[in-house]
N, C-alpha and C positions, 0 to 999 in steps of 0.2 A: 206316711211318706209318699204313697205313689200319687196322691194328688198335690206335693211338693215338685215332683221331676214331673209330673205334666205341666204342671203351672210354667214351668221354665221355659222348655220345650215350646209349648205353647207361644209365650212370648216372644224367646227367640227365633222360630219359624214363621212366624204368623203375623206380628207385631204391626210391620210394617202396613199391613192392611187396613188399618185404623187410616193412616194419612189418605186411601181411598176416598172418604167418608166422609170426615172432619177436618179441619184447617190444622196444616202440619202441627204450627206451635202447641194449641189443645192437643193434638196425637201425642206428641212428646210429653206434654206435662202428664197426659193419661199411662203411657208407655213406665216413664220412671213412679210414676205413685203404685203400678201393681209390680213394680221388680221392685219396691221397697215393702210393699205390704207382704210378698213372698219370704223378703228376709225377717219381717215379724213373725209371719206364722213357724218360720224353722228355728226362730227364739223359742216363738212356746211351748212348741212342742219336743225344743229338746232334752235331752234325756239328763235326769238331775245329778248323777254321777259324772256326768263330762268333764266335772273338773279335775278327777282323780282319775282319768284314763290319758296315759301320758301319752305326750306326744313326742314325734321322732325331734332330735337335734337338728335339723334340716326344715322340718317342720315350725319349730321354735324360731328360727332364724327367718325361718319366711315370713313370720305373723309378726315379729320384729320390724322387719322393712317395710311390711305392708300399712301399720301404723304408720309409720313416718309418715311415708306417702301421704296418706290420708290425713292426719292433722296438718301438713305442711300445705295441703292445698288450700285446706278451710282455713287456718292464719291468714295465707295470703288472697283469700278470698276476701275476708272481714279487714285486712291493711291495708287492701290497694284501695286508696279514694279516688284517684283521678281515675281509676279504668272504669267501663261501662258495668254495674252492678249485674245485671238480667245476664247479659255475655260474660261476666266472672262465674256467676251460680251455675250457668249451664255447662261452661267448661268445667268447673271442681264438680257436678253430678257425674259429665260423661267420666269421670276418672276415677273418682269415689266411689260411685254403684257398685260398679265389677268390683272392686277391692274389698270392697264390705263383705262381698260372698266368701270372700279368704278368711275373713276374720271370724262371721260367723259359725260358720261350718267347723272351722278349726275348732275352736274353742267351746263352742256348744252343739256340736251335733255329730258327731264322731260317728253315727250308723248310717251317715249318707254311707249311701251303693253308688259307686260312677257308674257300673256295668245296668243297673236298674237306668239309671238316667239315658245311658247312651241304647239301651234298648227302647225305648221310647223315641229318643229323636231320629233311631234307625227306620221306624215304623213310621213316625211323623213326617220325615222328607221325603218319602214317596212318592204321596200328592205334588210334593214342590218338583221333585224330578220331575213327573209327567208332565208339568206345566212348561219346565224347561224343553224337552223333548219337544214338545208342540209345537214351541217359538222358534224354535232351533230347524225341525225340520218341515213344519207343515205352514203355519202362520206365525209372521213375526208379531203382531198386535194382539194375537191369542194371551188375553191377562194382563197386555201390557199397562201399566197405568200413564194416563198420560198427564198425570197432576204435577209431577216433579221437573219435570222438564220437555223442551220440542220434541224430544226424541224418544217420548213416549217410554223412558228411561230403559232405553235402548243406547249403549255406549257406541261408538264408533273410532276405531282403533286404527290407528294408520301403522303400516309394516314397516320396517326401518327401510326395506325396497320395496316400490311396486304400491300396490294401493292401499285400502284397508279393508279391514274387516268386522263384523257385527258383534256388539257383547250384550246378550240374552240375559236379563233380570229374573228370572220365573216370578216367581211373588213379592220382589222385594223392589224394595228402594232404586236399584242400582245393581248392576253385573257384581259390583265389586263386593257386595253384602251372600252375592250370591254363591263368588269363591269363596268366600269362609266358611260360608255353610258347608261349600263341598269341602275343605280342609277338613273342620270338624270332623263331618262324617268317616274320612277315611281314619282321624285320631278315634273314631269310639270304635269303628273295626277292628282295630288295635285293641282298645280295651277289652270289650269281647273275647278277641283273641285269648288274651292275658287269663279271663275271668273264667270261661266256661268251654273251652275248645275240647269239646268230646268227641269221644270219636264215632261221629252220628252223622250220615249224608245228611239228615236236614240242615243242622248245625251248619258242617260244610258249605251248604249251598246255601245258605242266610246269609251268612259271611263273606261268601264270595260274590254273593247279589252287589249286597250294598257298596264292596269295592269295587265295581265296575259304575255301579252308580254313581259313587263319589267320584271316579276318574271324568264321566262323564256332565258330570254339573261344574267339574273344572275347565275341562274342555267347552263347553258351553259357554261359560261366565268367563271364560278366555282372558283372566289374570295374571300374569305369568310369573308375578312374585311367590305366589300359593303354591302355583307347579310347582316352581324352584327351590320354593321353601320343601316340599315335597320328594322330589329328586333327589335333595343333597340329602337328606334324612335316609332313606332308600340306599345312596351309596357310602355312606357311613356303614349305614344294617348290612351290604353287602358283602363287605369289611369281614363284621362280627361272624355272620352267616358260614362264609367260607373258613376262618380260621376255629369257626366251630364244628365245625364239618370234617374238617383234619382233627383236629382233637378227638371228636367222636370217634372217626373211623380208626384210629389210635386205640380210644376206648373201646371200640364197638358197640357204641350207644348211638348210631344217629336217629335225631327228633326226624323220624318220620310224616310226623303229625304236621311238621312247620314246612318240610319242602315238600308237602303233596298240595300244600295250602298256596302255597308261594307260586310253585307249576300250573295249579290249574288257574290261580287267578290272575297270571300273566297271559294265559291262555285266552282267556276270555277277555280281557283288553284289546288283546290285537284282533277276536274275531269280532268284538263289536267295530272296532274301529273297519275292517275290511266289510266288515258289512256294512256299515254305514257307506262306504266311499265307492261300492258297487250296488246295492241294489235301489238305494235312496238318493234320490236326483238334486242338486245344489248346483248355483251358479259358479261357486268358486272350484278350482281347480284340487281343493283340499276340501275331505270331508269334516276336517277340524282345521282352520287354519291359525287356528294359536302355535300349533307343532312348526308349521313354518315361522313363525313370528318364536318362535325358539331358538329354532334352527339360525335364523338372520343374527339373533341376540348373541349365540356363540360366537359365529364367524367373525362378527365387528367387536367384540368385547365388550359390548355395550352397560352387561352388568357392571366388569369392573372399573367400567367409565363413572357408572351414577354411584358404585361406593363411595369412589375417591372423593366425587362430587361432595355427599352425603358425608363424607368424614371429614373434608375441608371444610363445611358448612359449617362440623360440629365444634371446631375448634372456638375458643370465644372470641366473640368481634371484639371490634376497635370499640364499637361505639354503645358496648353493655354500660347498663347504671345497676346502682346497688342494689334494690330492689324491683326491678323490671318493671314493664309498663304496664303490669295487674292482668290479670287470666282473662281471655278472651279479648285483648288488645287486637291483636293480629287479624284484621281484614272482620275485626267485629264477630265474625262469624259463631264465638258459643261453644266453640271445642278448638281441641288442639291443631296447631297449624303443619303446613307439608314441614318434612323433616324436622324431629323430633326432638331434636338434642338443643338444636339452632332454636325451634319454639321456645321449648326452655329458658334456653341464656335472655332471649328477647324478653320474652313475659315474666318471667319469675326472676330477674338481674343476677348478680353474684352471689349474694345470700342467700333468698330462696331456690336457685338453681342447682347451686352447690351440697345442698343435702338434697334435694332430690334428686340428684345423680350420683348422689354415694345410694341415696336407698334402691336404685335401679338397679347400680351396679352389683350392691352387692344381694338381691334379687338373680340376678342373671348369675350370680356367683355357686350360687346354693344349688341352683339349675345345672350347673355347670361339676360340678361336683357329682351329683348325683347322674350324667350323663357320662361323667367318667368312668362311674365303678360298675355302671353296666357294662360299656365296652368293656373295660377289665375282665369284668365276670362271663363274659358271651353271651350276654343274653339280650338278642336282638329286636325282641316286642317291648321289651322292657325300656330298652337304648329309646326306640321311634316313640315311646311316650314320652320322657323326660327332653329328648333333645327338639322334638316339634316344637314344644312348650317354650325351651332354649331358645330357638331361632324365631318366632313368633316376635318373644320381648326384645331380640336384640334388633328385626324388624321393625319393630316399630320406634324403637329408638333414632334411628336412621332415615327411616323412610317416613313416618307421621304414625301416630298412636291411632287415628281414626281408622286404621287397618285391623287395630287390635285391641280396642279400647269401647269402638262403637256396641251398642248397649248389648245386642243378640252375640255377638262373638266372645266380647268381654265377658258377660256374665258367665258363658259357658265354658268360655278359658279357664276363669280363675274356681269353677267348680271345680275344676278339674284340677288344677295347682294346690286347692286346699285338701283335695283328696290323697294325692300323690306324692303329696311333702309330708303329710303327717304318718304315711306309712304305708308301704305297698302294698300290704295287705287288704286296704280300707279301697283297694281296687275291685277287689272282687266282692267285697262284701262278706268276706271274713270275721269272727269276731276279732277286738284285739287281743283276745288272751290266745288266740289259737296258733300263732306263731310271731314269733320274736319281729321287732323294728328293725329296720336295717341299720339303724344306731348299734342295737345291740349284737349284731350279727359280724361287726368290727371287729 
């Protein structure tokens, strides 16, 4: 299995490096044939009792919607005759791939480790931090590729006031491939957390690395949905935190372990950030200026300007047909288009749009459940796994699936979804006999 979670890993961090090299289209066909040869080799090698090791109710219902999904794409992939076939194939791969990892994992590979996986990609995005680092504070063309666009795929972000500012790729495609990865990162810190949190200054200080890491390759890649996806997760847990903390001190039980973690790794956010803004020299007036481009996003409402936007979108048009105008209709492009509900109704019309939005929804459903009874329960590593996951899908629902769908995110999303639906124990790498499903814990 550990040459499983490198293989991923690998792809996912690394991937984009092929389009250096080779003409995108060839990178991409090469990109999805080794995340499809990956999900062969965790066919054969899984374990032949899988079928007779249950899965949670939660778990069942995910591998439920995530079929839909999947054959609903491939019907209307093989229906639509008038859309572009090459631009239908690539949109139903970008959406199928990740999905397939839900399915197979579920159902025949139950000894995936998420905490093995995510200690791998912890160690793997290192190299990509530093590269970020570099771009960010020493040379912006450090790494940069300049295959993909003039800007040497270097994003340039204008402020809602005042001017703009630079968003830093490290090794990938794009800034925006670049926050997910820092997403990711700070989701396997969580798992970790969940999985192995001893009480070991190395431990400690692994942990706390990589989340100042991840804070920093967000700050860099300077996305602000990721942040926010991030924040709001953050003051939910804070929520949990605090009414666990009264309870505790009720009980005389406080988890130690989780506010020495929480103190010091806030701690070292604000001193990287004061360090950065004092002894390392930048043109702009901020040592990170996504925090202003935050700051401006509160004060104007901005978010709840592009929800409304985003949920007026979602409503169905005037001008939907039955069957939509076949996958990859929408500007040709080969994957799914901005706002994700609205691509939908366009491409897939009322028939096929209409069960793939029962199967999202009630996706986000299960999420959402499972996001409950953690808060219920207080337990706040638990909540920032299930509910990142939550707002990720409903993200992309809204805003465009290419946030959450794109092939390095996707894949490691939905490893992660297959892991954590079938039972929280298959978090840490637990056997399943060695403690009850959360089914059965009802």
């Amino acid at each position: 299995m550990n040459g499983i979670y490198l293989s991923i890993v690998l792809l996912a961090l690394y991937g984009d490096i092929l389009k250096r090299y080779i003409p995108p289209e060839t990178a991409l066909f090469m990109l999805y044939s080794i995340s499809i040869v990956i999900l062969l080799l965790i066919y054969r090698i899984r374990n032949e009792k899988a079928s007779v090791i249950p899965i949670s109710r939660e778990g069942v219902k995910i591998l439920f919607f995530v079929k839909i999904l999947i054959s609903i794409y491939l019907l209307q992939l093989f229906t639509s005759i008038n859309a572009p076939f090459m631009e239908g194939l690539s949109h139903a791969l970008y959406m199928c791939i990740p999905l397939l990892y839900v399915v197979v994992i579920q159902e025949y590979c139950p000894e995936f480790e998420l905490s093995r996986l995510g200690n791998y990609f912890l160690w793997l995005m290192i190299p990509v931090n530093l590269v970020g680092l570099a771009q960010y504070f020493i040379d912006p063309q450090f790494f940069a590729s300049s295959t993909y666009n003039a800007d040497s795929g270097i994003i340039y972000r204008n402020l809602l006031e005042g001017s703009f500012f630079a968003r830093f790729p490290s090794v990938f495609a794009s800034a925006d491939r670049y926050s997910s990865m820092g997403l990711m990162q700070v989701y396997f810190v969580f798992i970790l957390l969940l999985s192995r949190f001893e009480n070991s200054f190395r431990n400690f200080l692994w942990i706390s690395f990589n989340f100042v890491s991840a804070f920093a390759a967000l700050f860099i890649a300077g996305a602000r949905s990721r942040i926010l996806i991030i924040v709001s997760v953050f003051a939910i847990m804070s929520i949990v935190v605090l009414l666990s903390c009264i309870s505790a001190t009720i009980k005389h039980t406080i988890n130690i372990k989780l506010v020495k973690f929480v103190s010091f790794a806030l701690i070292l956010v604000v001193g990287f950030y004061f360090f950065g803004k004092t002894f390392i020299p930048r043109e702009e007036t901020e040592v990170f200026p996504v925090l202003t481009f935050l700051v401006q996003t509160y004060e104007s409402n901005d978010v709840q300007d592009r929800i409304e936007q985003a949920i007026d979108l979602s409503l169905i048009p005037e001008n939907i047909t039955l069957f939509g105008e076949g996958l990859g209709s929408i500007d040709n492009a080969g994957k799914p288009g901005e706002f994700g509900i609205y691509s939908i109704w366009i491409e897939s019309g009322l028939v096929w749009g209409s069960f793939l939005l029962i199967a999202f929804i009630g996706f986000i459903y299960v999420l959402s459940i499972l996001t409950v009874r953690a808060f219920i329960a207080m337990k706040p590593v638990h909540l920032f796994i299930y509910c990142t996951a939550l707002l990720l899908l409903i993200f992309g629902l809204l805003a465009g699936f290419t946030g959450v769908f794109e092939l390095s995110t996707g894949i490691l999303l939905c490893c992660s979804i297959a892991v954590i639906t079938r039972s929280p124990y298959y978090i840490t790498g637990h056997s399943f006999t060695a403690q009850p499903t959360m089914s059965d814990q009802r």
